[in-house]
C-alpha positions in Angstrom: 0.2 -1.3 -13.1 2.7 -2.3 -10.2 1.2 -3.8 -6.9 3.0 -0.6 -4.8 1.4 1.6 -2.0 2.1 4.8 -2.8 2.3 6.1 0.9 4.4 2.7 2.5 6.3 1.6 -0.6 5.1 -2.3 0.3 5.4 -4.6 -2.8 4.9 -8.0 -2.8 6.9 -10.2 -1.1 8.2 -13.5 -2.3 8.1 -16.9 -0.9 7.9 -20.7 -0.5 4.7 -22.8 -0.6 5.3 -25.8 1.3 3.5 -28.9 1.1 2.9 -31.6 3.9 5.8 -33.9 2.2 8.5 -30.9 2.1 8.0 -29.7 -1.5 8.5 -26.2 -1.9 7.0 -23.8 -5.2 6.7 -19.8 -5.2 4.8 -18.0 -4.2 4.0 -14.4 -3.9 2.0 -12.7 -1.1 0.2 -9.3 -2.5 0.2 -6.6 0.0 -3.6 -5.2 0.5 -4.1 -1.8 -1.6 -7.5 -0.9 -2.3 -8.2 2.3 -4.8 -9.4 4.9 -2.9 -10.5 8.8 -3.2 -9.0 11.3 -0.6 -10.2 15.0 -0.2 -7.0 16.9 -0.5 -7.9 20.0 1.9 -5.1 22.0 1.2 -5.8 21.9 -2.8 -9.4 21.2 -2.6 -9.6 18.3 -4.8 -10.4 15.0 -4.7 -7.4 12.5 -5.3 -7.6 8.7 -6.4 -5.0 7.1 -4.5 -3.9 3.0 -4.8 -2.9 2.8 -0.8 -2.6 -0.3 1.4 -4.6 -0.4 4.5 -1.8 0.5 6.8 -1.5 3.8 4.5 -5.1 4.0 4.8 -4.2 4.2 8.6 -1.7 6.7 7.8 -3.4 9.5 6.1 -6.0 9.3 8.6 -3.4 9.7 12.1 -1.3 12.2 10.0 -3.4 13.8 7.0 -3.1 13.2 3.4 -0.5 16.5 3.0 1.9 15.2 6.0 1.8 11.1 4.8 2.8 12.1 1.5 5.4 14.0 2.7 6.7 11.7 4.6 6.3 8.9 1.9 8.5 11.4 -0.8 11.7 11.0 1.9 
């Protein structure tokens, strides 16, 4: 399963590891999803979303109708 928020869109990002004497190696910074269950009001279901914590954020300023919307544009 891809590391993708489904609200933001964030993947990981892709970078340089470097050392005291210069060297530089990949590396890969993982954006912070946790798997979480939303009550969807409109439906009135429970739905398992994989969100990052700024989606987290999200859903709870807009609602879990309105940040989907708005992540489908």
């Amino acid at each position: 399963m891809a590391r993708v928020c489904k609200i933001t869109g964030k993947k990981p990002l892709v970078g340089n590891n470097v050392s005291h004497s210069n060297r530089k190696t990949k590396m890969r910074q993982q954006p912070n999803l946790r798997t979480k269950r939303i009550f969807d009001e409109a439906k009135g279901v429970w739905v398992t979303l994989r969100v990052s914590a700024s989606g987290l954020r999200n859903i709870t300023k807009l609602g879990l109708r309105k940040a989907l919307a708005q992540a489908a544009k």
